[in-house]
Structure formats: structure tokens, C-alpha cells
C-alpha positions in Angstrom: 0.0 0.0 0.0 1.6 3.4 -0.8 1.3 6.3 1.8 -0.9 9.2 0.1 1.1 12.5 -0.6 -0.3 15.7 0.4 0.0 18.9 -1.4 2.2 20.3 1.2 4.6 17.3 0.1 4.1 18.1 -3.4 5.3 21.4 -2.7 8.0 21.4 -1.0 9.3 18.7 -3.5 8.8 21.2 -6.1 10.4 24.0 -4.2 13.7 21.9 -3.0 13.9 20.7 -7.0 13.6 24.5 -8.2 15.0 26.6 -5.3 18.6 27.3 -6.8 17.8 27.1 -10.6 17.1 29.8 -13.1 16.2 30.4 -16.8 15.7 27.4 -18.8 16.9 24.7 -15.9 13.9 25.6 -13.9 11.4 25.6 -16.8 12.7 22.2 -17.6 12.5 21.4 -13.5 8.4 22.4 -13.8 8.2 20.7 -16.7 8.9 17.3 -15.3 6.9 17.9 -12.2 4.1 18.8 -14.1 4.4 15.3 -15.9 5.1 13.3 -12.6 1.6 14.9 -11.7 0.3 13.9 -14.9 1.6 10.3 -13.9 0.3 10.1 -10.9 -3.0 11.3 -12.0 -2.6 14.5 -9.6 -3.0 17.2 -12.1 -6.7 18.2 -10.6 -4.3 19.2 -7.6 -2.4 21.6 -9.0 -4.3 24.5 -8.4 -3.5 23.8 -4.1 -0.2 22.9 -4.8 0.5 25.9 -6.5 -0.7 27.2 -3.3 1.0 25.6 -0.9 4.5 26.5 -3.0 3.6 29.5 -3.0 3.2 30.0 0.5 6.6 28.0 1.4 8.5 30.6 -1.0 7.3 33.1 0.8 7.9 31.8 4.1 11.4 30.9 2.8 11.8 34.9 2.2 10.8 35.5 5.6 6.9 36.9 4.7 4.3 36.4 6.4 0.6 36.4 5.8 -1.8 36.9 8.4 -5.6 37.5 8.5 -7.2 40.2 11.1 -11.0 39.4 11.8 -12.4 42.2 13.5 -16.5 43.2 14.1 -16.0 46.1 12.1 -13.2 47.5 10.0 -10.0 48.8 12.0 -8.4 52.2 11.5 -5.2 51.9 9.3 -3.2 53.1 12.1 -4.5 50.0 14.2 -4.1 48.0 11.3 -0.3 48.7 10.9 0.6 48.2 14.8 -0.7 45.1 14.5 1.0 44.4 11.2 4.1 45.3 12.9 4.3 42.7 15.9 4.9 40.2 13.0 7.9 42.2 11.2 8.3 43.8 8.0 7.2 41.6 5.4 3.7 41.1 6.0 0.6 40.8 4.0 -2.3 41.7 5.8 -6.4 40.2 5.1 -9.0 41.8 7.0 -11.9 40.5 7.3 -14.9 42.1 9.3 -17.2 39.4 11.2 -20.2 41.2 13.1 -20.4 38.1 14.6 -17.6 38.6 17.3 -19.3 41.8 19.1 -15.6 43.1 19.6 -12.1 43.0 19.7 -9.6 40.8 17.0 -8.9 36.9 16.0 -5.8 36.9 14.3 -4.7 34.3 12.0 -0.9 33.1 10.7 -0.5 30.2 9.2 -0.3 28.0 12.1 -1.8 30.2 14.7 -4.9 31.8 15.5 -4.6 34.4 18.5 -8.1 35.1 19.8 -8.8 38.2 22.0 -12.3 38.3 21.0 -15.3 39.1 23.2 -17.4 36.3 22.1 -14.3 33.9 23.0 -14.0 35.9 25.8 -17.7 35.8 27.0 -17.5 32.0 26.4 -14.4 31.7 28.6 -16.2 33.3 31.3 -19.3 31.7 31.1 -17.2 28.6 31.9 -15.8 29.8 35.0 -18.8 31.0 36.3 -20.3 27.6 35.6 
């Protein structure tokens, strides 16, 4: 039985094979992952994989991409403090969710920091039960 290979696998095989090549070495390095996709029958995945390499090269240059969630949209000023916890290469999403009554969920790639009031109410709620 062979172990499945996630797109996350996919790309970081693409990105070690590619990572040091230019010009006509890397179009010939896509090339023959596109047609070990094609083998495998994994081309419908593409799309994700393209994806997930594209959020390892960025990683690899030191960005980072986070998502602020907010109950209504935050002053630019706000906006950039926050951006600016997480360094100078960051690409901000913000997303407003009425849903949350107040304060910010913010999301990184593998963390979610939650200083809403709804989480907060929850939490609460909890103790007092």
C-alpha cells in the first residue's frame, strides 16, 4: 500500500527541486513535475499545490501572511501596529465578522490568536459555571 502525498509534500518537492535554478533549468525542472503529476494522475491538484509552494517561498523569504477578523473594519493606524508585531514583510487580510461583538482573531499560518469578546464571554461563562 503506498502512503498518500499531500500537497504540502508536493510542494515542498517542487520548491527543493527549483530553489537554486534559473532560466531554462527551472522551466525544464516544472516541466517534469508537471508530468510526474500527470503520472500520478494528480494534475486536478495543481491549483492547491501551486498554493502551498507559494506560501513556502514566501515563508522561505521571511513573509508572512496573516488574517485580522475584526467586528468592524480597524483604522489603518490600528491596522499597521498590528501588522508590525509580526515584522516587515507582511501581508495583511482583513476581514470584518459582526459576529464577534468586539475585539480581533488573528490568523498566521499556524496560529490563531483570539482576543475576542465572544471567546471571551465563552471563557467566562465557563468559569462561572
Amino acid at each position: 500500500m503506498t502512503k498518500k502525498i499531500s500537497n504540502k509534500q508536493y510542494a515542498q518537492a517542487l520548491f527543493e527541486a527549483t530553489k537554486d535554478l534559473k532560466g531554462e533549468k527551472i522551466s525544464e525542472a516544472i516541466k517534469k513535475f508537471v508530468l510526474l503529476l500527470a503520472r500520478q494522475h494528480k494534475l486536478k491538484r495543481a491549483e492547491q499545490i501551486i498554493t502551498e509552494y507559494e506560501k513556502r517561498v514566501k515563508k522561505e523569504n521571511g513573509e508572512v501572511e496573516i488574517v485580522v477578523k475584526s467586528a468592524r473594519k480597524l483604522e489603518k493606524t490600528l491596522l499597521e501596529k498590528i501588522k508590525n508585531v509580526f515584522g516587515d514583510k507582511v501581508e495583511t487580510k482583513e476581514e470584518v465578522d459582526q459576529s464577534l461583538l468586539g475585539g480581533l482573531v488573528v490568523k498566521t499560518e499556524d496560529k490563531i490568536l483570539d482576543g475576542s469578546l465572544r471567546t471571551q464571554l465563552a471563557s467566562l461563562r465557563q468559569k462561572l459555571i
